[in-house]
C-alpha positions, 0 to 999 in steps of 0.5 A: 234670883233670876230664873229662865224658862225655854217657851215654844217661841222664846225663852223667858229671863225674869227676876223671881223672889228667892224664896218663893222660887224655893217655894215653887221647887217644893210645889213642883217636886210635891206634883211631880212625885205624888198625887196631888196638886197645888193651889196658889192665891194671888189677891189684892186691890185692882192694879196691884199686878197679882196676873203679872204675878201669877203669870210669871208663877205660870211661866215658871212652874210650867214649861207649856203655860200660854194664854190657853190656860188662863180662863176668864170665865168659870165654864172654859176653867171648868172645862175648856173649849173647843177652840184649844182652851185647857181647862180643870177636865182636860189638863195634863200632868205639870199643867198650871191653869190660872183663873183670873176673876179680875174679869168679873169686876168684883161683885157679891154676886159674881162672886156667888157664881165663882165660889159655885165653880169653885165647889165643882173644881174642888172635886175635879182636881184632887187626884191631878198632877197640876197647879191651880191658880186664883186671880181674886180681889180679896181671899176672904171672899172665897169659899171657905173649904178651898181657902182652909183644906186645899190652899197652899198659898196665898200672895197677898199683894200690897203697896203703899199707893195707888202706883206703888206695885210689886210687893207681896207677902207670902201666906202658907204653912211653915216648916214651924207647923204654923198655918198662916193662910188658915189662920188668917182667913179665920180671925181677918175675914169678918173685917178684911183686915190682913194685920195677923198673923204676920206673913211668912215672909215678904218679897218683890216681883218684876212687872214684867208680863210674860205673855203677849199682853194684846193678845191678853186683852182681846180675850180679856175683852171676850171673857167680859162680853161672854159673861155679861151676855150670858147673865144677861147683866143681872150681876153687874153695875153697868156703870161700874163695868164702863168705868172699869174697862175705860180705866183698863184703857178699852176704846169706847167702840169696844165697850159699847160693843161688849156692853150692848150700849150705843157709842154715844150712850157709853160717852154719856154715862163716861161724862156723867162720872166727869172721865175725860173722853176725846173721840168714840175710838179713844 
């Protein structure tokens, strides 16, 4: 079906799947009505489009949602920032704040930092009226208390191939009294595997992105250094880290600037693993 939002400086039109938009009518009666909040997964390999998803899910459960209250780093999820960052401390009612971990490059111990921040949300959102959303790369890497007593939905996104986007199966618990996201973070956890139960159900989302994308990036870009700088890199494969902001199309000057390499260190290590590079602002 095709939904509109009013936003400050435009007015957003974008198809959504039937029945996730019923879904999200439950959610936001649910929010607006009692004392609680709704939490919303969205995982899936890199590429899949779960911020495009998510965002869009944003857009549509809050009429004030903007790239203030996407985090990329647990601190401003945490807290928000001077610089008008909405975070867990200082939300409103109906606010949807969205944490998007894709900015961490998905690492084991990353992900130790993230499930820490997600013990310390867990206690501050349980008596708000908002909607919390995660950007992850696979559900089964989370703390389990968050997955299992406080996830509402789970959006697993999949597709057939490495171009084959905008498909998802919806995970939650049903009017049969059956908890699908429970069940299948129990018995898929130890192989990953996303075969049983089967969804609730299945559907579709535009790749329409529904915030200005460039300013996306640049704090994308921000998020990526604050974090390195402050670990001081322990958690990351450097070379992972240059190989994925290339694939995201960041320029060599911008990547050796958030690594903290030369120019020509970052053509080196991009040329070692055969990635094709023409100038140092490519």
């Amino acid at each position: 079906m095709k939904i509109e939002r009013v936003l400050p400086d435009r007015t957003i039109s974008l198809y959504q799947d039937g029945r996730l938009n019923e879904l999200l009518n439950g959610f936001r009666k649910a929010v607006q009505k009692h004392n609680t909040t709704a939490v919303i997964i969205g995982d899936g390999r890199s590429g899949m489009g779960k911020t495009t998803l998510m965002v869009q899910l944003g857009i549509s459960l809050d009429p004030n949602f903007s790239l203030q209250k996407i985090h990329f780093i647990p601190k401003t999820f945490l807290e928000g920032d001077e610089t008008g960052k909405i975070g867990l401390a200082n939300a409103k009612k109906g606010d949807f704040i969205l944490f998007d971990e894709a900015m961490l490059i998905s690492n084991r111990n990353a992900m130790t930092q993230i499930n820490k921040m997600i013990i310390q949300a867990m206690s501050m959102i349980r008596s708000k009226n908002i909607y919390v959303g995660f950007c992850v790369n696979s559900i089964f890497d989370l703390d389990r208390n968050l997955v299992l007593h406080r996830a509402d939905l789970l959006l697993h996104l999949y597709g057939t191939s490495l171009v084959d986007r905008g498909r998802f199966a919806a995970f939650f618990k049903g009017r049969d009294g059956i908890d699908r996201l429970k069940i299948l973070y129990i018995q898929g956890k130890k192989t990953y595997s996303y075969s049983k139960p089967h969804a609730n159900f299945v559907g579709k989302f535009t790749k329409e992105f529904v915030i200005d994308e460039k300013e996306y990036e640049i704090e994308k870009q921000m998020g990526v250094n604050e974090f390195l700088k402050s670990n001081q890199g322990k958690f990351f494969d450097k070379d992972k880290v240059i190989l994925k902001l290339k694939a995201l199309n960041f320029k060599i000057v911008d990547i050796a600037d958030v690594i903290g390499y030369s120019r020509q260190r970052v053509q080196e290590i991009l040329k070692m693993y055969k990635v094709k590079i023409e100038t140092p602002e490519s």
